[in-house]
MARTOR-354157 format. One record per residue (C-alpha): residue in one letter; x, y, z. Coordinates in pm, whole numbers, padded with zeros to 5 digits, always signed. Layout:
REM residues N
AXYZ;...
This chain:
REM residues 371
X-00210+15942+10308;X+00110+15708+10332;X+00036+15551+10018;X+00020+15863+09817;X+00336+15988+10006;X+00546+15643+09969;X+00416+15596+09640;X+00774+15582+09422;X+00800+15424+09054;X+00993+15452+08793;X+00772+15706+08590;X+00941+16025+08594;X+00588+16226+08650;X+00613+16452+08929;X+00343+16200+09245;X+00089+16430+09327;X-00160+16480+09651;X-00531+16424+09548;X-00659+16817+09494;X-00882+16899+09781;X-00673+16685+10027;X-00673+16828+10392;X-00443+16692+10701;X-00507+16605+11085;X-00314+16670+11357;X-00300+16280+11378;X-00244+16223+11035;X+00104+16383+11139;X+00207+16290+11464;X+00359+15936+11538;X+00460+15773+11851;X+00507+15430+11985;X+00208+15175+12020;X-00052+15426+11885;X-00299+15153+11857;X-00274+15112+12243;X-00157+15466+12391;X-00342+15824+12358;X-00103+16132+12263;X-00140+16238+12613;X+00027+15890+12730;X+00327+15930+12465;X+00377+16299+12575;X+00422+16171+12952;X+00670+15936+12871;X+00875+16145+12600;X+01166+16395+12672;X+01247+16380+12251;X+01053+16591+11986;X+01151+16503+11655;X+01009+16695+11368;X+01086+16727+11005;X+00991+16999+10798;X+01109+16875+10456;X+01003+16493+10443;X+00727+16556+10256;X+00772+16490+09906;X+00465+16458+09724;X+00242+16779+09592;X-00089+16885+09628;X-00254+16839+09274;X-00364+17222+09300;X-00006+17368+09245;X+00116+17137+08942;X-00035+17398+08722;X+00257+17598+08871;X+00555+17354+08786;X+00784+17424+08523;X+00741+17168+08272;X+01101+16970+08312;X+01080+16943+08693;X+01066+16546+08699;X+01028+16309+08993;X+01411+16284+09045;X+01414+16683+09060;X+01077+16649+09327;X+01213+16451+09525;X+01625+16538+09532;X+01446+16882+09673;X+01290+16777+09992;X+01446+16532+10281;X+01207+16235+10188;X+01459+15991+10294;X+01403+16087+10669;X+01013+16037+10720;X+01034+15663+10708;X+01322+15638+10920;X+01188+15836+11173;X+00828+15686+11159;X+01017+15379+11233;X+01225+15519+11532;X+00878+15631+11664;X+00740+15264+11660;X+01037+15120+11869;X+01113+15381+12087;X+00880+15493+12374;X+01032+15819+12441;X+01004+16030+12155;X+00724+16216+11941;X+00718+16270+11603;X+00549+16547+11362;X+00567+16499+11023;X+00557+16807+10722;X+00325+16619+10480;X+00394+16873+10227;X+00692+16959+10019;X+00923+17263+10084;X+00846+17365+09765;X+00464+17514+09911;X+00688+17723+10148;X+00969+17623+10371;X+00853+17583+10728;X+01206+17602+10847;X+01241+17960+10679;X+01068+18295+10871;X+00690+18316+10693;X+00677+18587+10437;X+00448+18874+10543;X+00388+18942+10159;X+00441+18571+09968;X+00354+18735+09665;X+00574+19048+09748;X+00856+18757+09786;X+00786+18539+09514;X+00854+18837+09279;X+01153+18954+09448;X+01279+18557+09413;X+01172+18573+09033;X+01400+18921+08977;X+01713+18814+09120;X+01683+18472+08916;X+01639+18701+08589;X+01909+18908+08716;X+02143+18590+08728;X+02076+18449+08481;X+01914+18120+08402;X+02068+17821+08509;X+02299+18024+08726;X+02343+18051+09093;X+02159+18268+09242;X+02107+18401+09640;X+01765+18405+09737;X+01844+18519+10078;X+01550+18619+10273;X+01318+18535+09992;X+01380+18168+09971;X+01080+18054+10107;X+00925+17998+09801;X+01165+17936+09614;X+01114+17940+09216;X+01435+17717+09127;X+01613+17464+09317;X+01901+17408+09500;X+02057+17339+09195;X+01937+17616+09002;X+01677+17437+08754;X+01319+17570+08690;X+01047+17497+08987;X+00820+17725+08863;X+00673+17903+08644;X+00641+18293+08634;X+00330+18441+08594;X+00286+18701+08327;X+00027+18960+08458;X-00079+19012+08797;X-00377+18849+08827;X-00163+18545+08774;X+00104+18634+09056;X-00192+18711+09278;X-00302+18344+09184;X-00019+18185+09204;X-00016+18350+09585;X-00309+18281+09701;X-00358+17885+09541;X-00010+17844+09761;X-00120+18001+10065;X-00502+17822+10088;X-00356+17493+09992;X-00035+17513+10264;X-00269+17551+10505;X-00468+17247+10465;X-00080+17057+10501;X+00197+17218+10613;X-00001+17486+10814;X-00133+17220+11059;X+00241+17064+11077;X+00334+17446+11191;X+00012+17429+11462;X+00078+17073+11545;X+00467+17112+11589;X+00453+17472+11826;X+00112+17286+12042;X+00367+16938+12090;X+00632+17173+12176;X+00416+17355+12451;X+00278+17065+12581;X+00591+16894+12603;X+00758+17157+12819;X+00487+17182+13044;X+00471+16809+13091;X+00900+16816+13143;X+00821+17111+13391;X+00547+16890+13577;X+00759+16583+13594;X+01066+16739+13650;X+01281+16590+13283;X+01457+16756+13028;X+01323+16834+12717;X+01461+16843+12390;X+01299+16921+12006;X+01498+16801+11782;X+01478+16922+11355;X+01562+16638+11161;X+01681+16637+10759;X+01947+16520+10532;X+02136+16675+10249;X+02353+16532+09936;X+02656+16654+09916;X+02575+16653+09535;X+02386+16815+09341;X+02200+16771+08990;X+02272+16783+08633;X+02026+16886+08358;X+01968+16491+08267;X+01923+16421+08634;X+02264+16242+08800;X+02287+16382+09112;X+02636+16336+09153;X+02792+16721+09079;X+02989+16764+09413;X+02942+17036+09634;X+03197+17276+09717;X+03419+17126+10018;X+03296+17432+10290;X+02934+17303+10190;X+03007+16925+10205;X+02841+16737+10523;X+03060+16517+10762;X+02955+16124+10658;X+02714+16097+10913;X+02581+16338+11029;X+02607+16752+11161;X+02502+16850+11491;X+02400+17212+11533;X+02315+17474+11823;X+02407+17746+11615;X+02771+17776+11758;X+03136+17696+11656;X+03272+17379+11582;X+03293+17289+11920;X+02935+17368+11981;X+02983+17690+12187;X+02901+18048+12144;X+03038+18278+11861;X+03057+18561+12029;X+02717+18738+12141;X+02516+18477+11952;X+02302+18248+12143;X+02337+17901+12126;X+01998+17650+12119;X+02187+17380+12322;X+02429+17439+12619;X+02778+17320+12474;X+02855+17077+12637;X+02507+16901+12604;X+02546+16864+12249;X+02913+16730+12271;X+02828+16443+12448;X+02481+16427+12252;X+02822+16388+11939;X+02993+16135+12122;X+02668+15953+12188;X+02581+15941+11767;X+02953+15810+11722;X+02880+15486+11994;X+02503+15447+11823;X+02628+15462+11509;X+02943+15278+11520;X+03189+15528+11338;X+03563+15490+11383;X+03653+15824+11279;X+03535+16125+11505;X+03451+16357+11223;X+03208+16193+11107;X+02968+16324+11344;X+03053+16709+11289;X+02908+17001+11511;X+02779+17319+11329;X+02931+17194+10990;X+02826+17284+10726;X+02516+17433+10880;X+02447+17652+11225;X+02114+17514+11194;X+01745+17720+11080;X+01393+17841+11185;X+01259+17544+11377;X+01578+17537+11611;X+01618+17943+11604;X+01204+17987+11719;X+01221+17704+11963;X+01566+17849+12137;X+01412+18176+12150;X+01099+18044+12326;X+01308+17810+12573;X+01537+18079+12678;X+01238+18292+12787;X+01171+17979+13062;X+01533+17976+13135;X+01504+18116+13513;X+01198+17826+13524;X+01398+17593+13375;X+01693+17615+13653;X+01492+17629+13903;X+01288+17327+13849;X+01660+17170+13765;X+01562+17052+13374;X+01751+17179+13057;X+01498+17276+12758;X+01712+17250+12446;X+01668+17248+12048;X+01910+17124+11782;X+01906+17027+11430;X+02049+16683+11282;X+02179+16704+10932;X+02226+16374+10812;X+02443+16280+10502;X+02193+16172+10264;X+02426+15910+10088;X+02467+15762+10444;X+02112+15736+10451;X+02037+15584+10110;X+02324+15399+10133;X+02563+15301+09870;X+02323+15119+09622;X+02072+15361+09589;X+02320+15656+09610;X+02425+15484+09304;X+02118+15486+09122;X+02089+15842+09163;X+02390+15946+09073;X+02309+15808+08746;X+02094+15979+08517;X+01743+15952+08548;X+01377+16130+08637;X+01314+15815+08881;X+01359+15764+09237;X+01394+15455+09465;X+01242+15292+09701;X+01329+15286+10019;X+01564+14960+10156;X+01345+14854+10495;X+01640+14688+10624;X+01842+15005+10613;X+01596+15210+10697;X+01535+15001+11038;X+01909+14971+11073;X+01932+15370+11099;X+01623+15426+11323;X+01764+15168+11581;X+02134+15396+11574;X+01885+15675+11661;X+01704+15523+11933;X+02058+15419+12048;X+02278+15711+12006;X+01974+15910+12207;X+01950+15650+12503;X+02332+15674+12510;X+02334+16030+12525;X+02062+15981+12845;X+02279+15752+13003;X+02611+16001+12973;
């Protein structure tokens, strides 16, 4: 698997998943000294989730029938958060005290931090309509339907429409049975990590935290590939990194709305990103900015506020937030640069970096223990 999935060159082909390929459980989960420890050792000494539901990048072989024709590799993988699997696979080998559950598939199957369609071909058509309605190339807001999407972030062609309805019906039902084999057991494998988890911080008497992890440019492409079209400033990300409970820029409660962190939980968890990462300026590490945070964090709040009376009374804190990362900071400035030139290639990553950044990880989460 990691050699299809890490497999990066200069062609500008879209990398594709072997048709027919299915996913484990383990193939997904990472944790410290796997050749040593079980899963059941790593959950009892781990108060730290960590999943991410857009760092796979490359696509099952069944759906490139789908792809519009001009979606290159720079377009593949600009649309997912590929940058984050390694570094977190690498915080999972040198830190004991988290678990890690990887999406091997792109968002581009369907979005795992997006509400499941109850009709995906119902959806997909309703996605398809508004982009005719706007026009192509424009922007266009896929609202509720965006879980397929048919265009990406920046508006260009994912895929293609079909033309009768034997093809939508197709086109629905190749996504659905192949999603399953992938990103379906990163859905089973996340909630069952998540329930064991609690039970274990319940039995033990620890908090417990899942945390959603991602990055996002604060560009976006142009039609020969530079990915260097900045975003509007209310959509921009702080230089590290955002923080959110779904609250207000101090991390508490806009009005009736529920928060997925208590307040003033993921305030210090801010101050303890700006020690592990060493930034001078405070805003670097934002809360709630530009994003209240999705799905993962939304479902996994619900669930923990259901325990709530358990969870005071066995003196823990259950909690869920979502890390946005600034994905320039994560490349960093050399192959930011690259990108921003145009192109249908993508990088490698830089091991040193990426090691750097899963060591400020590991620190700015034993920092926030210690606080």
């Amino acid at each position: 698997m990691n050699s299809v999935m890490n497999s990066v060159t200069n062609n500008g082909a879209p990398v594709l998943i072997p048709a027919g390929t299915s996913f484990t459980p383990d193939d997904l989960t990472f944790y410290a000294d796997r050749e040593s420890r079980t899963l059941d050792d790593a959950i009892a000494g781990a108060d730290l989730l960590v999943s991410c539901p857009h760092s796979g990048s490359a696509i099952p072989e069944e759906l490139a029938e789908f792809l519009a024709p001009e979606f290159t590799r720079r377009l593949q993988f600009d649309f997912t958060d590929m940058s984050t699997s390694a570094i977190v696979r690498r915080w999972a080998e040198i830190d004991p005290r988290i678990v890690y559950v990887e999406n091997p598939h792109p968002r581009m199957i369907r979005d795992p931090n997006r509400a499941k369609p109850e009709n995906l071909e119902a959806s997909l058509r309703e996605a398809f309509a508004r982009v005719h309605q706007a026009g192509a190339g424009n922007k266009v807001d896929l609202t509720g339907v965006d879980a397929v999407r048919p265009v990406t972030f920046s508006f260009y062609p994912l895929l293609l429409e079909p033309t009768d309805d034997a093809g939508w019906k197709r086109l629905a039902d190749t996504f659905t049975e192949t999603a399953d084999r992938g990103l379906g057991v990163y859905e089973r494998t996340r909630d069952s990590l998540v329930e064991k988890m609690v039970e274990k911080s319940f039995e033990v008497r620890r908090s417990f935290t899942t945390l959603s992890f991602h990055d996002t440019m604060n560009h976006t492409t142009r039609r020969d590939g530079a990915v260097n079209v900045r975003r509007p400033e209310e959509d921009r990300l702080p230089d590290v990194v955002a923080l959110s409970n779904r609250g207000d820029h101090d991390g508490n409660r806009r009005g009736d709305n529920p928060v997925t962190m208590d307040p003033e939980l993921i305030r210090t968890l801010a101050a303890a990103h700006r020690k592990g990462f060493q930034v001078e300026d405070p805003g670097a590490v934002a809360l709630n900015q530009p994003y209240l945070g999705s799905f993962e964090i939304i479902t996994a709040g619900a669930r923990f506020a259901e325990q709530s009376a358990r969870a005071d009374a066995a003196g823990i804190t259950l909690s869920a937030v979502q890390a946005e990362f600034k994905r320039e900071f994560l490349l960093g400035d050399a192959l930011a640069a690259h990108i921003m030139e145009p192109g249908v290639d993508w990088p490698s990553s830089d091991p040193e970096r990426v090691d750097q950044l899963a060591r400020a990880c590991k620190a700015s989460w034993d920092h926030y223990r210690d606080s």
